[in-house]
Backbone bond lengths (Angstrom), bond angles and torsions (degrees), N, CA, C in turn:
res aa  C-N    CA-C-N  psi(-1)  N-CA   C-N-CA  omega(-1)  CA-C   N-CA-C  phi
1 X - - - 1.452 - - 1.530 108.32 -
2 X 1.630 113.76 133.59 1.572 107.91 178.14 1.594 93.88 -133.34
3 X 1.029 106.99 144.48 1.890 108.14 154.57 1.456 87.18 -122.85
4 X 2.056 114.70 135.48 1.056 122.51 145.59 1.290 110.13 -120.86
5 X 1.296 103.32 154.68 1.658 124.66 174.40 1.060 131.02 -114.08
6 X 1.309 138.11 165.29 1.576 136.75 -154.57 1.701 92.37 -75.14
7 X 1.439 82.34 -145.58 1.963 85.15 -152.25 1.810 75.41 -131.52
8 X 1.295 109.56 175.89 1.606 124.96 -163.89 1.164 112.43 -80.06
9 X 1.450 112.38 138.19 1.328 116.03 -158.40 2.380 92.26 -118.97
10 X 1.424 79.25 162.26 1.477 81.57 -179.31 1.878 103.85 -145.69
11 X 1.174 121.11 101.78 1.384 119.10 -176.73 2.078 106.85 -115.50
12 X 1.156 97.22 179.46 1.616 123.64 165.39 1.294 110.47 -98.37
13 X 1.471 101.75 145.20 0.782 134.00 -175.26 2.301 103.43 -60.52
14 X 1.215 102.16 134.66 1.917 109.29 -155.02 1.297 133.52 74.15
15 X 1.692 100.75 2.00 1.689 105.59 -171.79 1.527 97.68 -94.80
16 X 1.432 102.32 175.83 1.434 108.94 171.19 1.404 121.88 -92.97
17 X 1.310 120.69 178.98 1.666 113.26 158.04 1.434 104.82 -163.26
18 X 1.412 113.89 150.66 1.440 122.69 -161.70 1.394 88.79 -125.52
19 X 1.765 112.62 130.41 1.878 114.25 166.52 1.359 94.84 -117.51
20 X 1.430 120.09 141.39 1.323 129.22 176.49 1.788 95.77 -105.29
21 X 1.597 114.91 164.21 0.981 127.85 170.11 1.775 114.91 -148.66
22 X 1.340 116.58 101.54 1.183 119.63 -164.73 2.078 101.14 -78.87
23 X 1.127 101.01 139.54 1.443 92.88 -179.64 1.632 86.47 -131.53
24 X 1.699 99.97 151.54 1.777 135.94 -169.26 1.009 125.16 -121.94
25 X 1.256 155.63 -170.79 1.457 153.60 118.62 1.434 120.66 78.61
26 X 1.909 104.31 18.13 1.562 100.13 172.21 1.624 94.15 -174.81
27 X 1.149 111.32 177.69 1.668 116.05 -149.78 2.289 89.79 -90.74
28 X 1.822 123.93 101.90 0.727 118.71 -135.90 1.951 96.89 -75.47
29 X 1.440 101.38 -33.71 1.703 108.95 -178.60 2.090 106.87 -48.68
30 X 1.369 107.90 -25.54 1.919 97.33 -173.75 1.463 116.81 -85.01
31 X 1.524 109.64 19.79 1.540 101.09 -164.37 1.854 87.60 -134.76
32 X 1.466 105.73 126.34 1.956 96.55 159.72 1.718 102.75 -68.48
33 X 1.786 104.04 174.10 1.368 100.87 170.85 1.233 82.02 -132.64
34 X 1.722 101.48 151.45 1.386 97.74 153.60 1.831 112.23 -134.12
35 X 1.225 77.01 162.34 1.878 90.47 -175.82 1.213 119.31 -70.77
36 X 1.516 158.12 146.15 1.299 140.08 148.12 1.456 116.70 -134.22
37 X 0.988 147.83 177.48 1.651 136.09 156.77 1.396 103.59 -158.65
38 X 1.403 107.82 156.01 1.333 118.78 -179.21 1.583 108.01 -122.22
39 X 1.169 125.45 127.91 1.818 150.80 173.89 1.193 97.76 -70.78
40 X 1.283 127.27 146.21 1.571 132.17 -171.88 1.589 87.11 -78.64
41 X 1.401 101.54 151.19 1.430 141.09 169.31 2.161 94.53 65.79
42 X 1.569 107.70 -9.70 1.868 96.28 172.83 1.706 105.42 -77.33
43 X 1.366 88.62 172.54 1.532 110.04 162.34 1.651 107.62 -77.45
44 X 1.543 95.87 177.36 1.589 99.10 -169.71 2.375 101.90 -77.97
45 X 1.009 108.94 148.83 1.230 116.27 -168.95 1.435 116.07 -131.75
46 X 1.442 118.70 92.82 1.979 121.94 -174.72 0.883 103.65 -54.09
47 X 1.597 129.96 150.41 1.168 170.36 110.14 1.233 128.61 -9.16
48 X 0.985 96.90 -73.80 1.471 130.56 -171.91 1.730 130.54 137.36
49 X 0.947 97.82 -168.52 2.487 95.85 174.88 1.191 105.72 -130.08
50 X 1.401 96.63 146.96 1.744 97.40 150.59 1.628 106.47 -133.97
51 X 0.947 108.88 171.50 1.534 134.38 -176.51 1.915 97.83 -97.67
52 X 0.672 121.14 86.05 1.788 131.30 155.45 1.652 120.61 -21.67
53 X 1.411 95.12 -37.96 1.956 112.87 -168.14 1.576 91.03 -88.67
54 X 1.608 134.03 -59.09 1.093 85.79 179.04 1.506 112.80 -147.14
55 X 1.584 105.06 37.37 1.499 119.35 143.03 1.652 100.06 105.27
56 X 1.215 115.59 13.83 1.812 126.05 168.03 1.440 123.95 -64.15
57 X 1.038 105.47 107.85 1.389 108.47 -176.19 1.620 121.21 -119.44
58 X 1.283 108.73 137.52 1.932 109.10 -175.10 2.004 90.19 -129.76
59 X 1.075 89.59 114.38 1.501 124.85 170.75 1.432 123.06 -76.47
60 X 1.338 123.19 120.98 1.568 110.22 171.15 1.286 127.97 -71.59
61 X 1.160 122.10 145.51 2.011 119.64 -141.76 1.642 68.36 -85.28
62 X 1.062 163.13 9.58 1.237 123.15 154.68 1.537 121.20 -96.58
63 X 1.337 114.99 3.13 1.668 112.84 -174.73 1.939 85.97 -117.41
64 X 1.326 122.16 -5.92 1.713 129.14 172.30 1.842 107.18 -34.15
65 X 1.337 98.57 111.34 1.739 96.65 -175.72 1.377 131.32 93.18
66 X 1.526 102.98 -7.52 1.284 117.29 -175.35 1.878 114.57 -124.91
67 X 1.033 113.77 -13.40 1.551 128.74 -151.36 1.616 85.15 -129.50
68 X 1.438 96.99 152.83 1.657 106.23 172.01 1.378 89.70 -164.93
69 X 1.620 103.26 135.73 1.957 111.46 174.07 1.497 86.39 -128.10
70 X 1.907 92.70 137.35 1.015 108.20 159.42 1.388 136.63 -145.82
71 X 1.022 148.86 167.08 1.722 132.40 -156.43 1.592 110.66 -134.59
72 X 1.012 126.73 129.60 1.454 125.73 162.38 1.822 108.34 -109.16
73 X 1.472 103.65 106.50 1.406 104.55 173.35 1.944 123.72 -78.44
74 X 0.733 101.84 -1.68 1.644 125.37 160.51 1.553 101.39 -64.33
75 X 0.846 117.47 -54.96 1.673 115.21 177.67 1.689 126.15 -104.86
76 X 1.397 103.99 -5.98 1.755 122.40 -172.35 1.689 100.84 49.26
77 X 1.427 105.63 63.60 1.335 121.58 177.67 1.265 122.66 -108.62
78 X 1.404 162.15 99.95 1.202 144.93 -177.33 1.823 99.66 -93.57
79 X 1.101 111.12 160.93 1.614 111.89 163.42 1.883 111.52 -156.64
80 X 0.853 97.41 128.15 1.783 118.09 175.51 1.866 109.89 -95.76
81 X 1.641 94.13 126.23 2.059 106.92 -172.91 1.337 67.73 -117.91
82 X 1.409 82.01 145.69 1.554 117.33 171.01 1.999 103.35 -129.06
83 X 1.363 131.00 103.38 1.253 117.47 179.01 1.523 106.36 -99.70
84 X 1.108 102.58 176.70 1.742 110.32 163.43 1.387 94.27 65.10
85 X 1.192 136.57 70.61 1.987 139.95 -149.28 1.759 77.12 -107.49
86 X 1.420 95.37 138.25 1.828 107.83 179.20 1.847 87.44 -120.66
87 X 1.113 114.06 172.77 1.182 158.27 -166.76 2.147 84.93 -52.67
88 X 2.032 85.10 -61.69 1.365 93.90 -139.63 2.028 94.12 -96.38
89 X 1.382 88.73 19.26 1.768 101.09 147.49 1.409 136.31 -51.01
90 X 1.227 105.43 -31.55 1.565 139.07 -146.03 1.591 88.02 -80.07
91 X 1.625 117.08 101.19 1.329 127.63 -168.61 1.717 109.85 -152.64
92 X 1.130 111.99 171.78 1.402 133.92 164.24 1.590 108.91 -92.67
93 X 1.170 140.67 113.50 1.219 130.77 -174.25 1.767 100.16 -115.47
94 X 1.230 108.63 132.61 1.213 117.70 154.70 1.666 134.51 -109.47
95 X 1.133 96.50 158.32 1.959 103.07 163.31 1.494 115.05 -89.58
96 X 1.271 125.42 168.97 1.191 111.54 169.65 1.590 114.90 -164.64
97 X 1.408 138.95 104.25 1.522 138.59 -156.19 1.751 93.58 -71.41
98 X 1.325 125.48 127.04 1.480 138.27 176.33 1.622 115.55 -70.32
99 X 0.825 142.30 97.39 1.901 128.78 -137.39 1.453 86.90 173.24
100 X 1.565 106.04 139.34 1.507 106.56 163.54 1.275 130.44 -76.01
101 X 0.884 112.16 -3.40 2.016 135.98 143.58 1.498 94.87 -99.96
102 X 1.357 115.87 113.13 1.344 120.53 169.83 2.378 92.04 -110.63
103 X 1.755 70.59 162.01 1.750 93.61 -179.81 1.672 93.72 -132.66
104 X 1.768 94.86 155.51 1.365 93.92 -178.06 1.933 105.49 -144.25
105 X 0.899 103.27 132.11 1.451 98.74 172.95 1.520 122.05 -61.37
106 X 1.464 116.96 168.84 1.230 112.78 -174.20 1.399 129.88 -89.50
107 X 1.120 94.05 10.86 1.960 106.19 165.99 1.258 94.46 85.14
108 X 1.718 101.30 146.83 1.502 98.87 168.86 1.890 87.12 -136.00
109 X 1.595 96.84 162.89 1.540 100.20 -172.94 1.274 96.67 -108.30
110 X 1.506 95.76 140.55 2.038 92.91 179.32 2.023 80.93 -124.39
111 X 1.225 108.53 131.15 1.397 111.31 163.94 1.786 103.22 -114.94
112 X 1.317 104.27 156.11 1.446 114.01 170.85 1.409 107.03 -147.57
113 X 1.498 93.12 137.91 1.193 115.59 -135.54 1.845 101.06 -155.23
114 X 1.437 119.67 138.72 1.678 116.58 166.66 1.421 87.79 -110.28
C-alpha cells in the first residue's frame, strides 16, 4: 500500500491550493481517506473524509466552506483545495487510508506566504 502526494506548494495569501494524493496497492473505492495536517510547532489537526466510491464527504466545521475533497477513481487519486489560504494555513498536509492498519502519505508542505 502507498499514498503519494504532490510535491510543495508555495501560495499568497487569498489564493488557493490543490494537494493530490495518489493511492496504490489496494482496491482504492473500499477505504475513506481522510485529510489532516500539522502547523509547525501544532499537534496533528483533521480535515475531514471522503468516501472514494462515491465521492461523500464530512468536513470539519472549521475548514466548512473553505475545503473541498475530491477523487478521481480513474487514477485512485484523491485531492484536497484549500481556498481563501490565511497566513496560519502554513502546514504539512497529509492523506491518510481509514483502516485499522492505516497508511499515510508523505506530507506535502503548503506555506503561505506574501
Amino acid at each position: 500500500v502507498q499514498l503519494v502526494q504532490s510535491g510543495a506548494e508555495l501560495r499568497n495569501p487569498g489564493a488557493s491550493v490543490k494537494v493530490s494524493c495518489k493511492a496504490s496497492g489496494y482496491t482504492f473505492t473500499k477505504y475513506y481517506i481522510d485529510w489532516i495536517r500539522q502547523a509547525p510547532g501544532q499537534g496533528l489537526e483533521w480535515m475531514g473524509r471522503m468516501d472514494p466510491e462515491n465521492g461523500g464527504t464530512k468536513y470539519a466545521p472549521k475548514f466548512q466552506g473553505r475545503v473541498t475533497f475530491t477523487a478521481d477513481t480513474s487514477t485512485n487519486t484523491t485531492y484536497v483545495e484549500l481556498s481563501r489560504l490565511r497566513f496560519d494555513d502554513t502546514a504539512v498536509y497529509y492523506c491518510s487510508r481509514v483502516a485499522v492498519l492505516d497508511y499515510w502519505g508523505q506530507g506535502t508542505q503548503v506555506t503561505v506566504s506574501s
